[in-house]
C-alpha positions in Angstrom: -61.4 -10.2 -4.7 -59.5 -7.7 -6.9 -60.4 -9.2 -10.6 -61.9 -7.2 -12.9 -65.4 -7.2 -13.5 -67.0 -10.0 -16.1 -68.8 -7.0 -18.2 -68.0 -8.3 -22.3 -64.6 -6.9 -23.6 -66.4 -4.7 -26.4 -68.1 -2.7 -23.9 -65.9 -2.6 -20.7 -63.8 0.2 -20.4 -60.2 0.3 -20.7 -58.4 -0.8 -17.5 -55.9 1.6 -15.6 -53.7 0.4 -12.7 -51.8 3.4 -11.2 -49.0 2.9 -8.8 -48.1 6.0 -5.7 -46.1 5.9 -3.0 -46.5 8.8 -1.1 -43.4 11.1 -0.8 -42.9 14.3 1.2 -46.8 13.9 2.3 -48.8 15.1 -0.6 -47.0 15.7 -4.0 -47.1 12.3 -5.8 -50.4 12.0 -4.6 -51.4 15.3 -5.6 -50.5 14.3 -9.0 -51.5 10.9 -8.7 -55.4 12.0 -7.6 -55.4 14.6 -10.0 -54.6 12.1 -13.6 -56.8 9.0 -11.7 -59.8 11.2 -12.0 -59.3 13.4 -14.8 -58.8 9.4 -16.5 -62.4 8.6 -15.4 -64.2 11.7 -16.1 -62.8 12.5 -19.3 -61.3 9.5 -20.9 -63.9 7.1 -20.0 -61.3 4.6 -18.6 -61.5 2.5 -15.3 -59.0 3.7 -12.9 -57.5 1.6 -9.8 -55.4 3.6 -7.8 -52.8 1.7 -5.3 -51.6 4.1 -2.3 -49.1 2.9 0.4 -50.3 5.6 2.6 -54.0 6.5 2.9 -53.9 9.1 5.7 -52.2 12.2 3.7 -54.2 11.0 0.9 -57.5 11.7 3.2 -56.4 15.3 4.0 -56.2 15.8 0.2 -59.4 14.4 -0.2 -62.1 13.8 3.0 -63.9 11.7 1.3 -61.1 8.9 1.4 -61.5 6.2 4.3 -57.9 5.8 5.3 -59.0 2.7 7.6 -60.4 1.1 4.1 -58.2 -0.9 1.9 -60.6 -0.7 -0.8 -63.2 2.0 -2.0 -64.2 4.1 -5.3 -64.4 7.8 -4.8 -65.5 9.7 -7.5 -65.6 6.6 -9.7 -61.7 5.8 -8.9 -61.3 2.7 -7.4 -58.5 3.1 -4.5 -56.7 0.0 -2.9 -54.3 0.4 -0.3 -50.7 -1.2 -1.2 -49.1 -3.5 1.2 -46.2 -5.1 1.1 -47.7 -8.8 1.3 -49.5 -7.4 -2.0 -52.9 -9.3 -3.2 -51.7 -12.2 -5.8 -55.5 -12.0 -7.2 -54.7 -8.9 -8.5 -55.5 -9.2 -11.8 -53.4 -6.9 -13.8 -54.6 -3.7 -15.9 -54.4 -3.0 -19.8 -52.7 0.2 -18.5 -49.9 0.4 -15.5 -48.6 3.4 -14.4 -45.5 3.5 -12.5 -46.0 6.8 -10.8 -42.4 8.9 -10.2 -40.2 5.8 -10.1 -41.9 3.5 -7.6 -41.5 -0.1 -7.8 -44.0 -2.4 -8.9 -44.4 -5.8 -6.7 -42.7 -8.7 -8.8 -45.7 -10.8 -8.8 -47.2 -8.6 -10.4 -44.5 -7.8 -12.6 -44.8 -11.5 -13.5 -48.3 -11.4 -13.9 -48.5 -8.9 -16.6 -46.1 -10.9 -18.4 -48.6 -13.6 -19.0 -51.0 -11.5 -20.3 -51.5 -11.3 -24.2 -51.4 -8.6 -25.4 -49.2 -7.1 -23.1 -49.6 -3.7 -21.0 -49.2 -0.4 -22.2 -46.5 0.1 -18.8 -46.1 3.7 -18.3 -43.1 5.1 -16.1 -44.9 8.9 -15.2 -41.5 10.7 -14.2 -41.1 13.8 -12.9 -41.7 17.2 -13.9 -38.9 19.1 -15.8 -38.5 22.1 -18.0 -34.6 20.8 -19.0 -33.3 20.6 -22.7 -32.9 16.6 -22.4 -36.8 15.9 -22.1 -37.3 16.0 -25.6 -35.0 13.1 -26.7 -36.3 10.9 -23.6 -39.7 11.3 -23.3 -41.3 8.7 -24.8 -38.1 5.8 -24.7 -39.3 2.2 -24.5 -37.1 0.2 -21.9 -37.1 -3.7 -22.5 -38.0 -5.8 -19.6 -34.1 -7.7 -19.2 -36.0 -11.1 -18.5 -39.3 -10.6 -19.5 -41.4 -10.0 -22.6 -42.6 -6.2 -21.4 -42.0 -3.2 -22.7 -41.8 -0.5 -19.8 -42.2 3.7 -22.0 -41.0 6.8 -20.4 -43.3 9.8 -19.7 -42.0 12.9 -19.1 -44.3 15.9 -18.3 -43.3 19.3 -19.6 -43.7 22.5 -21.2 -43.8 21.9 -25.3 -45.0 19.3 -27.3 -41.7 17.1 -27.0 -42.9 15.7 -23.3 -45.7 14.4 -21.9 -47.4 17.8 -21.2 -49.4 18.9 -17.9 -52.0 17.7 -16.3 -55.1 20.5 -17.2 -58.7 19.8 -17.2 -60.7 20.4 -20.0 -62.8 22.9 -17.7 -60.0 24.6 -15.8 -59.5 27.6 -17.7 -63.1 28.3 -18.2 -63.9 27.9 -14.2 -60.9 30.5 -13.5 -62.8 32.4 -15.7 -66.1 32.5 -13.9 -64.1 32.7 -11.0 -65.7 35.4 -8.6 -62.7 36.3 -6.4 -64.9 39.1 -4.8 -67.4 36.4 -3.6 -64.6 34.2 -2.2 -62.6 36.7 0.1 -65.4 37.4 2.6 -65.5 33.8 3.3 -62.1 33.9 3.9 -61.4 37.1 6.4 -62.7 39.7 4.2 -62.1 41.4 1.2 -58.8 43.0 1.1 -58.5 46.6 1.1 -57.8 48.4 -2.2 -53.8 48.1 -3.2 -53.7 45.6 -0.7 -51.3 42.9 -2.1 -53.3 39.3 -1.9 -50.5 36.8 -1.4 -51.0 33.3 -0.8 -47.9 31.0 1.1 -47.5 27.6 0.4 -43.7 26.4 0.6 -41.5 24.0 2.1 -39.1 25.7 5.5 -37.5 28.5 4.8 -34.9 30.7 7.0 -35.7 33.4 4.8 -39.2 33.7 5.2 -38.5 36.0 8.5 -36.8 38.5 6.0 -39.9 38.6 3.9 -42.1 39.2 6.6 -40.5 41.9 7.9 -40.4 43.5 4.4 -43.9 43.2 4.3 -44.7 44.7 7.5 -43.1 48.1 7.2 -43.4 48.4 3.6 -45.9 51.4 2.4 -48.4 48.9 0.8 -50.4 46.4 2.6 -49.6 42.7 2.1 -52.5 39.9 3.1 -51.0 36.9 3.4 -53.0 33.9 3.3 -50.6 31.3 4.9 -51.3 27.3 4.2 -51.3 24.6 6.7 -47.6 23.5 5.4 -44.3 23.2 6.5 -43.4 27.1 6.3 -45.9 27.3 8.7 -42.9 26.2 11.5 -41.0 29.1 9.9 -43.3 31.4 10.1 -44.4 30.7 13.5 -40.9 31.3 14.3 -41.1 34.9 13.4 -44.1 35.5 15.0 -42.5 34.1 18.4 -45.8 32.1 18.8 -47.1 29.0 17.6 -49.6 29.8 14.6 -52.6 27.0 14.1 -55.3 27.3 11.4 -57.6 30.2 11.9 -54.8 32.3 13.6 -55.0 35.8 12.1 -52.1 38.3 13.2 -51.7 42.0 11.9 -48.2 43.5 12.3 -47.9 47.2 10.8 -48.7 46.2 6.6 -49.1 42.4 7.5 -52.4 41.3 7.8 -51.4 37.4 7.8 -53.9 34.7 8.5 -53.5 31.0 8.8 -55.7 29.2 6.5 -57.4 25.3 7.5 -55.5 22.4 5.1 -57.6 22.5 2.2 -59.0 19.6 -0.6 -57.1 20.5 -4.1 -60.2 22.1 -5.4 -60.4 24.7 -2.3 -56.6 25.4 -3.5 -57.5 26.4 -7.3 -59.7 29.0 -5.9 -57.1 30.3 -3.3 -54.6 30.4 -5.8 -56.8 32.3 -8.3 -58.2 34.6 -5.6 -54.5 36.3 -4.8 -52.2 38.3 -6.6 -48.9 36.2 -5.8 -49.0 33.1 -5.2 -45.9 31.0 -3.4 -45.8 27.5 -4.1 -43.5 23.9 -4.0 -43.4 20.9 -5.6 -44.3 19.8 -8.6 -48.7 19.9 -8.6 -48.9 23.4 -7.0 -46.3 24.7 -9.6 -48.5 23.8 -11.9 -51.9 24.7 -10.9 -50.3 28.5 -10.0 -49.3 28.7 -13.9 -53.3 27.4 -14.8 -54.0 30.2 -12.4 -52.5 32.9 -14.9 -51.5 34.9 -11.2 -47.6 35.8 -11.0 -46.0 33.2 -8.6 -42.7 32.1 -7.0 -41.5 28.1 -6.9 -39.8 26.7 -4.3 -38.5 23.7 -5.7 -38.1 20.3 -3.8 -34.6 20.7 -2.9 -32.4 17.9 -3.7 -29.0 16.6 -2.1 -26.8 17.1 -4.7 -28.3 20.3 -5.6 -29.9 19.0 -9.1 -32.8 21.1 -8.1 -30.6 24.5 -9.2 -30.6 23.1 -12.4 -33.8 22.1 -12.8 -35.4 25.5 -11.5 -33.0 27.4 -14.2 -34.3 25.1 -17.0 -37.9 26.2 -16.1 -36.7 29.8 -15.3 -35.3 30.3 -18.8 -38.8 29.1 -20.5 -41.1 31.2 -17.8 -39.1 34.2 -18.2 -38.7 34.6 -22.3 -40.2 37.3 -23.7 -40.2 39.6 -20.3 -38.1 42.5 -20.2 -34.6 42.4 -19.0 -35.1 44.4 -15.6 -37.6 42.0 -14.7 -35.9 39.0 -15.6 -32.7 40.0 -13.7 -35.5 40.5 -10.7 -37.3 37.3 -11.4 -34.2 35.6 -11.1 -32.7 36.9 -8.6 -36.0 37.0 -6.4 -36.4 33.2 -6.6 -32.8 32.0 -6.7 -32.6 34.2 -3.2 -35.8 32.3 -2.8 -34.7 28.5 -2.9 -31.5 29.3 -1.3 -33.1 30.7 1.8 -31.1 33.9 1.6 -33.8 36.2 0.5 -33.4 39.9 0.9 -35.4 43.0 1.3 -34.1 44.3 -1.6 -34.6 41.0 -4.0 -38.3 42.0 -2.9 -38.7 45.1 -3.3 -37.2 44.8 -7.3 -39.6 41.8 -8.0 -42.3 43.6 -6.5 -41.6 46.5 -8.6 -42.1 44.8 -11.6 -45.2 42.7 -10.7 -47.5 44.3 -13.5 -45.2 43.3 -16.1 -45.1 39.8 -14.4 -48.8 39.5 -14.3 -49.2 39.9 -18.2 -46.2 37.4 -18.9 -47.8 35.1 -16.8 -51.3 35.3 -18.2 -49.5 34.4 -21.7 -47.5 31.7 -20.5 -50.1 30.2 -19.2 -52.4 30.9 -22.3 -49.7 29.5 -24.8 -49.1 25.8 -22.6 -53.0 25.9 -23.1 -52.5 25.4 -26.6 -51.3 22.2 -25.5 -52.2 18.6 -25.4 -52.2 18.2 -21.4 -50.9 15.3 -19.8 -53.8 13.0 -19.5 -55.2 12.8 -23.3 -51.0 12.6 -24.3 -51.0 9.0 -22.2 -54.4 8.1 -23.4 -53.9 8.6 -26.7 -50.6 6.5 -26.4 -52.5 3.9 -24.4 -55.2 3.5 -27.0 -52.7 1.9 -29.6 -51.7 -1.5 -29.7 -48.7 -2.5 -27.5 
């Protein structure tokens, strides 16, 4: 049932197996989704995607059948992964182990047989920190086996993996028409209104921000994304808030957006001024955005996270002045450590212009950039 078609080797398509569990409800998926089809559409290879939970999947993408255990959407084959996993699955010239998951055994022991070998691909985690340059791109020997598992590390220079970008992103932000967007979405905002869209994990300090917002001079429109903050922010309100909710509060205009596919997303993030976003794929698509923005960074048990959201702080911030990197800092370390004050906002805010231009180059130099899919296809094209 799940071999690979009997089209002749010199014109079949390089094989791709890509391996996500889903974690926290959308982010490996995001990612996952994101590299399966850029694979297809721009590297002309054929991409099966195993997911062990279809239903967030779905909400990403409404095309997705979450009662299915097989289907192809937009030319990516998606299989549902089980624990009594299919032993006719033949195994790809390509595996990607997706942010650490672990591969069934039989298959394991199935790629073994082949000759030659996979290319086996461990896709880690994002990360801006000094050691990604001396251990992205490691082999790690199978102990028992003859397979060769490589490291991939996406970052910010040419010493990781890179980022995921499609070759058309920067030129649809470009055309993007942010004036024809907003009256689809509650209306234009007034001008000096500050367009700001809210995508984060919960956060105590969110009330704080609010409040700042609604009795400071300048008007704020929040556009607030079905998310987790969404509990926190329904908790200031006093009021459960559902999508389509729209409150106004003295400068607040807030208004509760519908969960969205990841395309809708590029456009909301490229329609506001400041964009707040989590995780690793939103991160991301804010800096494609070139729009000043503020990470909330998965926050981790032993607190690993503070280190990881300095690494990235010391490369976003170099080259801005230093008022506003004191206020960059200070804004998003308040931020993640949900002790935000009206004062941390009022000094970012102060220096948004300057943050806008810094952003636009950032985001114009990592463009200069392999991004992440042609750096694991190129890798994938040579012999094992």
């Amino acid at each position: 049932m799940l071999a690979r078609s009997a089209m002749p080797s010199s014109s079949r398509p390089q094989s791709w197996d890509i391996f996500c569990t889903v974690v926290d409800n959308y982010g490996d998926i995001g990612v996952c989704w994101r590299l399966a089809r850029q694979l297809v559409a721009e590297h002309g290879v054929a991409v099966r995607l195993w997911v062990d939970d279809l239903a967030p999947f779905a909400r990403l993408c409404p095309e997705i059948d979450a009662a299915l255990d097989r289907q192809w959407v937009t030319g990516v084959e998606v299989c549902r992964w089980t624990q009594r996993f299919p032993t006719d699955a033949e195994p790809a010239g390509v595996v990607i182990e997706a942010f650490a998951c672990q591969l069934p055994e039989t298959y394991v022991a199935a790629m073994a047989r082949l000759n030659p070998a996979p290319h086996w691909i461990n896709l880690e985690y994002l990360s801006a920190e000094a050691w990604v340059a001396d251990c992205h791109g490691l082999p790690s020997p199978h102990p028992r086996l003859p397979l060769t598992k490589h490291f991939f590390i996406p970052g910010f220079d040419e010493r990781s993996a890179g980022l995921l970008r499609e070759r058309d992103l920067l030129a649809r932000h470009a055309r993007f028409d942010r004036f024809a967007w907003w009256p689809c979405h509650g209306g234009v905002p007034a001008p000096d209104t500050l367009a700001v869209s809210l995508f984060a994990y919960e956060n105590a300090a969110i009330g704080v921000l609010l409040d700042a917002w609604r009795s400071n001079d300048r008007a704020v429109r929040c556009l607030v994304t079905d998310s987790r903050i969404l509990t926190s922010v329904s908790a200031f309100f006093g009021q459960a808030l559902t999508p389509g909710t729209r409150t106004e509060c003295g400068c607040l205009d807030l208004q509760v957006l519908p969960f969205m596919r990841q395309e809708a997303y590029d456009d909301l993030l490229a329609a506001c001024d400041l964009n707040f976003v989590r995780g690793e794929d939103s991160l991301v698509r804010a800096i494609w955005a070139g729009k000043p923005f503020v990470w909330h960074i998965y926050p981790q048990d032993d607190d690993a996270h503070r280190v990881k959201l300095e690494a990235f702080l010391d490369r976003y911030c170099n080259g801005l002045s230093a008022p506003a990197v004191a206020a960059v800092h200070a804004f998003w370390q308040a931020w993640n450590a949900e002790a935000t004050t009206a004062a941390d906002w009022q000094d970012f805010v102060a220096h948004l212009p300057e943050i806008a231009e810094h952003t636009r180059q950032f985001r114009d130099r990592l463009a200069q950039l392999p991004d992440l899919s042609k750096t694991l296809a190129d890798f994938c094209r040579a012999p094992v």
